[in-house]
C-alpha positions as CSV (number, residue, x, y, z in Angstrom):
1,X,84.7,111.5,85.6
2,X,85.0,115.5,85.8
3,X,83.4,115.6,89.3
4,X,84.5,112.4,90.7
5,X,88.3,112.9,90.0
6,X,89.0,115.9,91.9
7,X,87.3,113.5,95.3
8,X,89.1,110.6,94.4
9,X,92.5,113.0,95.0
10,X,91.1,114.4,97.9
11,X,90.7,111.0,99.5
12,X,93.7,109.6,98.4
13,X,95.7,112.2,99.5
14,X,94.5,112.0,103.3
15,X,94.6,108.4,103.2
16,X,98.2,108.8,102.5
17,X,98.9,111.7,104.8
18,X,97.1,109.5,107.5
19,X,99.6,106.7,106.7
20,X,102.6,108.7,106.8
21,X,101.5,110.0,110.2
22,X,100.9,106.2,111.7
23,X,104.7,105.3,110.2
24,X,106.0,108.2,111.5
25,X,104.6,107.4,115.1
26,X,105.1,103.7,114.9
27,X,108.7,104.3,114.4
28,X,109.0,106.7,117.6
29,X,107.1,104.2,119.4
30,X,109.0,101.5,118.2
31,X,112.6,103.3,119.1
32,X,111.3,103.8,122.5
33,X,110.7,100.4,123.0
34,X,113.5,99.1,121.3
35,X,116.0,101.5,123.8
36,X,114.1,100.0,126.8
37,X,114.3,96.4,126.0
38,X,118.6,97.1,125.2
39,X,118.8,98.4,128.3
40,X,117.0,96.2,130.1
41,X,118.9,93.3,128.9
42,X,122.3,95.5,129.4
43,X,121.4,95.7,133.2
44,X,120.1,92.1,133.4
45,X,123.6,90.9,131.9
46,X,125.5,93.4,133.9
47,X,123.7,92.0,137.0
48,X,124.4,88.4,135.9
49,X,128.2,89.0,135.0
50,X,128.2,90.8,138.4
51,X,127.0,87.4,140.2
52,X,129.0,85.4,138.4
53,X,132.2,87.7,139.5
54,X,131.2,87.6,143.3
55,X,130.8,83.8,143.4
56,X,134.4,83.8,142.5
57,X,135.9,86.2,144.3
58,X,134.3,86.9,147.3
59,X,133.5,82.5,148.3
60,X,136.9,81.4,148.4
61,X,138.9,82.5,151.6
62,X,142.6,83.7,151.0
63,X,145.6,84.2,152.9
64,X,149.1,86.5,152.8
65,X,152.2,86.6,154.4
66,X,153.1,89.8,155.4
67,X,156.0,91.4,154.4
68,X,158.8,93.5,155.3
69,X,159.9,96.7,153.9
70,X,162.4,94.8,152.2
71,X,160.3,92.3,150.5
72,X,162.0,89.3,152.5
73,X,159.3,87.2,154.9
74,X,160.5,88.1,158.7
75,X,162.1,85.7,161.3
76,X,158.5,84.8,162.8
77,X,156.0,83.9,160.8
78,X,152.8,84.7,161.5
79,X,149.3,84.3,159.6
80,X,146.8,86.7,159.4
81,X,143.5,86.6,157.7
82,X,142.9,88.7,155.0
83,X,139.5,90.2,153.7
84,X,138.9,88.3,150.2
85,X,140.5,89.6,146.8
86,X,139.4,92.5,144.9
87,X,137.9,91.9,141.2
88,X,140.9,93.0,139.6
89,X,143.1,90.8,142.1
90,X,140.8,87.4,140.1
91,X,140.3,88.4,137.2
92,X,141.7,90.3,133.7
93,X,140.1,93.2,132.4
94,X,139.5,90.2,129.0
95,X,138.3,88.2,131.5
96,X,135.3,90.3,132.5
97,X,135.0,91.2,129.0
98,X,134.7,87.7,127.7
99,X,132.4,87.6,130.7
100,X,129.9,90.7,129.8
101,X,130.2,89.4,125.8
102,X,129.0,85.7,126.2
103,X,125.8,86.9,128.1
104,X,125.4,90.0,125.7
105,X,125.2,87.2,122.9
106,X,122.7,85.0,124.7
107,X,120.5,88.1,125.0
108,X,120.8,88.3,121.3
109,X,122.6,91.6,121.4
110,X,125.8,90.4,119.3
111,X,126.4,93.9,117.5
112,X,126.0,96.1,120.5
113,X,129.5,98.2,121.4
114,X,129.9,98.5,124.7
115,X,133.1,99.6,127.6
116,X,133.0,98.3,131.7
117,X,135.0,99.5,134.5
118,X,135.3,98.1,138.1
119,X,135.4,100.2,141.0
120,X,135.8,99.9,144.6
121,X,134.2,100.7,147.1
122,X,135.4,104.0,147.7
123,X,134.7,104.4,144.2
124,X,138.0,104.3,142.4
125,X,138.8,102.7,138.9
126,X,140.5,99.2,139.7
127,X,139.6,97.9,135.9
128,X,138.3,99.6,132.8
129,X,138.5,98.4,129.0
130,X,140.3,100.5,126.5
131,X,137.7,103.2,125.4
132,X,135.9,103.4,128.5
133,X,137.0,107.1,129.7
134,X,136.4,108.6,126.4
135,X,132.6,106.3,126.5
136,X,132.0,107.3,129.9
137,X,132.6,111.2,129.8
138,X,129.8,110.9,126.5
139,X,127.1,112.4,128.4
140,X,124.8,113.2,125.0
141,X,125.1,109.4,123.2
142,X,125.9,107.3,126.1
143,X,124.0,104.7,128.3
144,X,125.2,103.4,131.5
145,X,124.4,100.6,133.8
146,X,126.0,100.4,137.7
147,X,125.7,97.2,139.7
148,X,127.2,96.2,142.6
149,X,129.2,93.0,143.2
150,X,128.5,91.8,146.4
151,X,128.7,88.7,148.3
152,X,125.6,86.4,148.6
153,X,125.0,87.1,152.2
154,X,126.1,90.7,152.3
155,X,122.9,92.5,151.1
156,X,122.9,94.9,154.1
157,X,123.8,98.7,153.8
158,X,127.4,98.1,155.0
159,X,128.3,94.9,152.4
160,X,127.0,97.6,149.9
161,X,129.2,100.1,151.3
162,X,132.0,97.8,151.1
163,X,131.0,96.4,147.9
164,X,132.7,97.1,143.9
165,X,130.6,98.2,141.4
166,X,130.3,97.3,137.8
167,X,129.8,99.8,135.4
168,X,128.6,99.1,132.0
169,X,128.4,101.8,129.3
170,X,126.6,101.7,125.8
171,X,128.4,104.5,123.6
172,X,126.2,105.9,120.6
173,X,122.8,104.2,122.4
174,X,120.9,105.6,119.9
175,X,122.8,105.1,117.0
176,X,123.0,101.4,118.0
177,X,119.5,101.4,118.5
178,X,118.9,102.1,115.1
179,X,120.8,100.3,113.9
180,X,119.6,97.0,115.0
181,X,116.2,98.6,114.1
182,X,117.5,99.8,110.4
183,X,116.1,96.5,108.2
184,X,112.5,97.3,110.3
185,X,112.9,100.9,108.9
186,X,114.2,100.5,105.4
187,X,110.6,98.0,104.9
188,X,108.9,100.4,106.5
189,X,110.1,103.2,104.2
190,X,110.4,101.0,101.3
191,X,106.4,100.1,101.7
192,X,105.8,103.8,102.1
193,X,107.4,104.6,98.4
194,X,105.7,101.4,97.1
195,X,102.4,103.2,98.4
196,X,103.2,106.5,97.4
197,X,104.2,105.1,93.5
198,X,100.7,103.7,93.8
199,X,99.5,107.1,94.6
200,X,101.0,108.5,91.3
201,X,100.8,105.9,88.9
202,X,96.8,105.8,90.1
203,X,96.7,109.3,89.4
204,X,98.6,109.8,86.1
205,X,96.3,107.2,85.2
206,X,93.2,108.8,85.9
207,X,94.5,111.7,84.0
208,X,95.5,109.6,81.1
209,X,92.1,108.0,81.3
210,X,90.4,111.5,81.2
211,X,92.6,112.6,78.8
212,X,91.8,109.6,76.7
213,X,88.3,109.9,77.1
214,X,88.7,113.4,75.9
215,X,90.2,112.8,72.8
216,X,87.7,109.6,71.6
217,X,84.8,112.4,72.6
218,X,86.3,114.7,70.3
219,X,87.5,111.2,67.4
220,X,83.5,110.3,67.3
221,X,82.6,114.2,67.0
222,X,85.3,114.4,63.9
223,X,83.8,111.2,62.6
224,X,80.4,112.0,63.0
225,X,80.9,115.0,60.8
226,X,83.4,113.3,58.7
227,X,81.2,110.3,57.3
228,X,77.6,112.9,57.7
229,X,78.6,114.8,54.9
230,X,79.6,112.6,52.2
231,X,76.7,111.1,53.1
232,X,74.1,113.5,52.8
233,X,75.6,114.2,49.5
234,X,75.3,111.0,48.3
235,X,71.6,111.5,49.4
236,X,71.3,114.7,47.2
237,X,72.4,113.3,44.3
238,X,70.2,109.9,44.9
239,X,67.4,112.4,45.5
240,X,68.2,114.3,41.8
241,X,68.4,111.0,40.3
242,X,65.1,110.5,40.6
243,X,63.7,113.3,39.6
244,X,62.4,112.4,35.8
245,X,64.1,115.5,34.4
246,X,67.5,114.9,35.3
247,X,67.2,111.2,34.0
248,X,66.0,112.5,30.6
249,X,69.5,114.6,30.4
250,X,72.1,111.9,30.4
251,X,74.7,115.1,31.4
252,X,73.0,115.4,34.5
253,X,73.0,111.9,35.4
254,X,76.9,111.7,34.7
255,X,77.3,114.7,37.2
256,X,75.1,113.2,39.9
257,X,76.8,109.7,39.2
258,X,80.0,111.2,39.4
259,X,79.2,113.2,43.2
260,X,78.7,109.7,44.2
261,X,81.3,107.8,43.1
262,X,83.7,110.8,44.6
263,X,82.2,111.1,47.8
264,X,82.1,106.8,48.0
265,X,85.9,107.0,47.5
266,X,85.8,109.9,50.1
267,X,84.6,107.7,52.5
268,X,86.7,104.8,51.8
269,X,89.5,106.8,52.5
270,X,88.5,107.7,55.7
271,X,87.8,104.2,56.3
272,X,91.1,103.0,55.3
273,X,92.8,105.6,57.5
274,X,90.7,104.5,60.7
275,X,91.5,100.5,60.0
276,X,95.1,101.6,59.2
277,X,95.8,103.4,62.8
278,X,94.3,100.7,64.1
279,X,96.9,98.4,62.3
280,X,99.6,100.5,63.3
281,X,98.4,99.9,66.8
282,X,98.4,96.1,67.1
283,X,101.6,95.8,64.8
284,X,104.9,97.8,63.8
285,X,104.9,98.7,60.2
286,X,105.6,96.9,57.7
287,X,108.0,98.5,55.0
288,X,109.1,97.7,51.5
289,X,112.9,99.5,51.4
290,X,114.2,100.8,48.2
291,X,116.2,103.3,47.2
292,X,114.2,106.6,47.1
293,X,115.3,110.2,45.7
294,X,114.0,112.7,48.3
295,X,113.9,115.7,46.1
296,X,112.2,114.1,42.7
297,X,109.8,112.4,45.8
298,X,108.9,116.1,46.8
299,X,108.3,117.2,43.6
300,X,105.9,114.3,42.2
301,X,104.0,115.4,45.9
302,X,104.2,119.1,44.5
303,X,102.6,118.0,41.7
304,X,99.7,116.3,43.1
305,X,98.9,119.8,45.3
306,X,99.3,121.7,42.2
307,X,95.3,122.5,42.1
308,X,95.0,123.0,46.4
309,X,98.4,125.4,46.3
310,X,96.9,127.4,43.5
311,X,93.7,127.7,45.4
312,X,95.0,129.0,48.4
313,X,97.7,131.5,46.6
314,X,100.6,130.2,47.7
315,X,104.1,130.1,47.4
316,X,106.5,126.9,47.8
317,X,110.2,127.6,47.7
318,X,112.9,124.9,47.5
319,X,116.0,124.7,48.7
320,X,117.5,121.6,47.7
321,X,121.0,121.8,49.3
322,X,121.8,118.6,49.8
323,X,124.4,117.0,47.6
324,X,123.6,113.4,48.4
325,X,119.8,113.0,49.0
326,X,119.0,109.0,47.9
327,X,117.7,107.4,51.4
328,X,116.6,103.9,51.7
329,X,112.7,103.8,52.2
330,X,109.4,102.8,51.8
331,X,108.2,104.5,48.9
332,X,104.6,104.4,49.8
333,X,104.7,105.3,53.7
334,X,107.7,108.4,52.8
335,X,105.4,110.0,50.0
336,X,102.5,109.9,52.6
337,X,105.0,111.2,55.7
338,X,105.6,114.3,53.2
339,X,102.3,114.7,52.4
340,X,100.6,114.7,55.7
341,X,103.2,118.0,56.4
342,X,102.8,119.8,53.2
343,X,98.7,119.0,53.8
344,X,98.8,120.2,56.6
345,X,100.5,123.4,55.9
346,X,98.2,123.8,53.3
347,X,94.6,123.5,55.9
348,X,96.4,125.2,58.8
349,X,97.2,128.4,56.8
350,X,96.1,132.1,56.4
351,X,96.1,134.5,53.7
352,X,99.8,134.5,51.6
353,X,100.9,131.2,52.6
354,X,104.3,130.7,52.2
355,X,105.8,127.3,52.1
356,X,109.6,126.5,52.2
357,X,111.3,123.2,51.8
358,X,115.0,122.9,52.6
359,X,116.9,120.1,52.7
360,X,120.8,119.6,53.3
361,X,123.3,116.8,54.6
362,X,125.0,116.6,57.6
363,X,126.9,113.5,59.0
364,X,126.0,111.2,56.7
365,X,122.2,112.1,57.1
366,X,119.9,114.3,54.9
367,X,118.2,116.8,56.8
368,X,114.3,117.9,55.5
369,X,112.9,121.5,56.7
370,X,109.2,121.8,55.9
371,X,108.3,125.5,57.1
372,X,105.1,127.4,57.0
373,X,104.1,131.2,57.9
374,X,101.0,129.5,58.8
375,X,98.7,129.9,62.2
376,X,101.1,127.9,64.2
377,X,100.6,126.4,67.0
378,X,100.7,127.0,71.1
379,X,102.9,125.2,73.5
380,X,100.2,122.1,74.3
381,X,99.9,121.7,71.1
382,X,103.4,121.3,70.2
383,X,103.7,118.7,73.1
384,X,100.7,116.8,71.9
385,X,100.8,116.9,68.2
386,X,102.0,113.5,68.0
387,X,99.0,111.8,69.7
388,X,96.9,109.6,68.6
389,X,93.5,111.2,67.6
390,X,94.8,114.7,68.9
391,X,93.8,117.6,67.2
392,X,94.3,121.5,67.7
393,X,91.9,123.1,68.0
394,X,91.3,126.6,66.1
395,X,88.0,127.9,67.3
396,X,85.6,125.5,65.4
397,X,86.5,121.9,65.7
398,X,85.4,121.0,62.4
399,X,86.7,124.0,60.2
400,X,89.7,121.5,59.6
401,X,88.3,118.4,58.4
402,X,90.3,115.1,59.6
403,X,90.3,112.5,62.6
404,X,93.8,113.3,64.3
405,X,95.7,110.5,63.3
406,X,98.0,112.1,60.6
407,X,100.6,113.8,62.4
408,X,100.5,110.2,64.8
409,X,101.1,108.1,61.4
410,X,104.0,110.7,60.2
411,X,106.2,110.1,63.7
412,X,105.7,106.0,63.1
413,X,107.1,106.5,59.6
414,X,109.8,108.4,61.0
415,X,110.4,106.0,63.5
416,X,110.3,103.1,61.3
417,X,112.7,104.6,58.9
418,X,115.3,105.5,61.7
419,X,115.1,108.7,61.6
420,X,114.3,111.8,64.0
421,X,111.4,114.7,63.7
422,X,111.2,117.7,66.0
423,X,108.6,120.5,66.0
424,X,108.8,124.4,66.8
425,X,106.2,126.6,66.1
426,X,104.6,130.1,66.9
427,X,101.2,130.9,67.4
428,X,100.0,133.1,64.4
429,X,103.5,132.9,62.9
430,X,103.9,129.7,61.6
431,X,105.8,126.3,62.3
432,X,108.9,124.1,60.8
433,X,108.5,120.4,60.7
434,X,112.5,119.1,60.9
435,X,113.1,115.6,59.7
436,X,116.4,113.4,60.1
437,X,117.0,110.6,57.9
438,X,120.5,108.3,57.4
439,X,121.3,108.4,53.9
440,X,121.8,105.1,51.7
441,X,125.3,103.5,51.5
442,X,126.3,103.3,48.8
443,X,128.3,100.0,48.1
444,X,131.4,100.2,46.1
C-alpha cells in the first residue's frame, strides 16, 4: 500500500491533466467550428434574402411621369422608361428584416442578433435597421457579410457595378457564439468537476484506507500484548499449581487461585470493551436517563482511584462551582465518560501529577473542566484523539496499556447525552478535557 499509493497519484494525476488538456482543445476546436458554420449560414441567408429581393424589384418593369419644378404634370405628356426601383423604393426596412429573420430561423439560428443595411451602387446607405452604425463601426466583436442584389441575367462586371449590396452584420460574434455553445460547455465543465471529485474522493480514500490499515496494525499489536500477558500469567500460576509443594500449603494455592481468577476478569474486560465498540458501531447507544448529581458522581469515581492516585502521588483539586449540577443521564455510560478522563490522566502522567476538576453553570448548562499537568499531547493527536482504535503514541507503544477505544466511547457518551467536549493540550505541559452538558428541568 506504502509503495503503490504514491503511483497510483502519479497516474491519476496525468490522466487528469491529459483530460483537461483534450477539453481545453476540444472547446477551441469546437468554437472554431461553431463561428464557421454561423457564418456560413449568415452568408447563405444573406444570399438567399438577396435573391428573393432582386426577383421583386429588378423583374417587374416600371414607369414615371415626369415632372415639373412645380410638381404639376406638363401640357404634353410624354412616357419615358425608367431603370427599375431601388430596394428601398419596394420594400421597408421591416420588410427586409422580416425577410433576413424567417431564413435565419430556418437555419436554426433563432437567437442570433444581427443589423442589415442596403446600399447602392455607388455605395451609399439607402436602408439600415436601427443599430446598424453603432454594429457596423464594431471592428473588434463584429461579423459582416456583403452580397450583391443583382438581376438574374446581370452577372457581368457592369450589372455588378450597377448592382445594391446587402450588408449583414453579426454584433458580439463571439459572444453569440458561445452562447449557443454554453449548455455544450457547462456539460463539458460539469463532467470535468464530476471527474475531478472522483479524483479526490479516490484519494482521500486511499488515505483513509491507509490510515485505517494503520491503526488495526497498531489494534492487533495492542491486543496481542493486551491478552499475552494475562495469559502467561495465568500460565505461571497453572505451572505453581502443580508443583506438589505449593499444593501442600493451602495459602499458596489461594494466591495462585486468586492471580487467576484476576487476570480471567482482566481479560473479560477487555473482551467486553472490544464487543462493546463494536456495538457502538452497528447501533446508537442505548441509555437508561435519570437524574444524576455530577459532583457526588465524581466523588464515588474518586473513590474508586483512591489506591491508583496514592500510587502515583498525586493531587486532585475540586472546584465545584456550580450551584445547580443534577443532569439527566445514564448513570452507567456518565460514571464511565468520567472515568476514562480521570484514567487517563492518571497513565498519561509524570512525576507530581496534579489533577483539577472544575465545574460551573452557564446558560442553563453545567460546564465540567478535567485538567492535568500531565505529558500532553501534540497537535495530531489532539485532532485524532477521538478515533476509533487511535492511540498516542509516547515512545513505546505498549508503556500505556489499552486498545484506543476509550477516548472514542467518551465522545459517543457525550454525544448521546447532548452535550459538547473540546480538547486543548500542550506537549509536556498537560491537557484540559472541557465537557458541556444541559442541566435537568426541573418541573414545578
Amino acid at each position: 500500500m506504502k509503495k503503490s499509493l504514491p503511483v497510483i497519484i502519479i497516474l491519476i494525476t496525468i490522466s487528469l491533466f491529459g483530460l483537461i488538456q483534450l477539453q481545453v482543445s476540444w472547446l477551441k476546436n469546437l468554437l472554431e467550428v461553431r463561428q464557421s458554420q454561423i457564418l456560413n449560414k449568415v452568408k447563405d441567408g444573406a444570399t438567399l434574402v438577396a435573391s428573393d429581393l432582386s426577383k421583386a424589384a429588378y423583374n417587374s418593369a416600371t414607369i414615371r411621369l415626369p415632372r415639373k419644378s412645380n410638381g404639376f404634370p406638363g401640357s404634353e405628356l410624354a412616357f419615358k422608361l425608367l431603370k427599375s426601383p431601388t430596394i428601398d423604393e419596394k420594400f421597408t426596412p421591416q420588410e427586409i428584416y422580416a425577410k433576413l429573420k424567417e431564413v435565419f430561423d430556418r437555419q436554426d439560428l433563432k437567437k442570433m442578433d444581427f443589423e442589415f443595411a442596403v446600399l447602392n451602387s455607388e455605395g451609399e446607405t439607402e436602408m439600415q435597421s436601427a443599430h446598424f452604425a453603432e454594429a457596423f463601426f464594431d471592428e473588434e466583436n463584429k461579423k459582416q457579410v456583403h452580397t450583391y442584389i443583382l438581376p438574374e441575367s446581370g452577372t457581368d462586371l457592369d450589372g455588378i457595378a450597377q448592382a445594391e449590396q446587402l450588408i449583414v452584420v453579426v454584433p458580439s460574434f463571439k459572444k453569440q457564439v458561445w452562447d449557443s455553445l454554453k449548455w455544450v460547455v457547462l456539460l463539458g465543465v460539469l463532467f470535468l468537476l464530476i471527474i475531478l471529485s472522483a479524483f479526490f474522493v479516490t484519494l482521500k480514500t486511499l488515505f483513509n484506507q491507509k490510515k485505517l490499515s494503520e491503526i488495526k496494525s497498531d489494534f492487533i499489536n495492542n491486543m496481542t500484548h493486551e491478552f499475552k500477558t494475562p495469559l502467561a500469567t495465568i500460565s505461571l500460576a497453572v505451572d505453581a499449581l502443580k508443583n506438589e509443594k505449593v499444593q501442600s500449603d493451602s495459602a499458596k494455592i489461594q494466591y495462585f487461585t486468586g492471580i487467576i481468577k484476576e487476570e480471567n476478569i482482566r481479560m473479560n474486560k477487555h473482551v467486553e470493551t472490544i464487543l462493546q465498540a463494536a456495538l457502538l458501531e452497528k447501533q446508537e447507544l442505548q441509555l437508561t436517563l435519570v437524574a444524576l448529581p455530577v459532583h457526588e458522581t465524581i466523588h464515588h469515581i474518586l473513590d474508586t482511584y483512591e489506591l491508583q492516585i496514592q500510587e502515583k502521588n498525586a493531587k486532585v483539586e475540586l472546584l465545584f462551582n456550580a450551584t445547580t449540577n443534577v443532569i439527566q443521564a445514564d448513570e452507567v455510560h456518565f460514571t464511565n465518560l468520567l472515568s476514562n478522563l480521570l484514567d487517563n490522566a492518571i497513565k498519561y502522567s509524570k512525576e507530581n501529577l496534579e489533577i483539577k476538576i472544575t465545574t460551573l453553570n452557564n446558560n442553563g448548562k453545567i460546564i465540567i473542566k478535567v485538567e492535568d499537568n500531565g505529558i500532553g499531547m501534540g497537535k495530531e493527536t489532539v485532532k485524532r484523539i477521538f478515533e476509533k482504535f487511535y492511540r498516542a503514541h509516547t515512545g513505546n507503544m505498549h508503556n500505556v496499556k489499552g486498545f484506543g477505544l476509550g477516548m472514542s466511547y467518551v465522545k459517543t457518551v457525550v454525544d448521546a447525552h447532548k452535550g459538547k467536549i473540546k480538547v486543548e493540550s500542550i506537549l509536556g505541559k498537560g491537557t484540559t478535557f472541557t465537557m458541556e452538558f444541559p442541566l435537568m428541568r426541573l418541573v414545578k
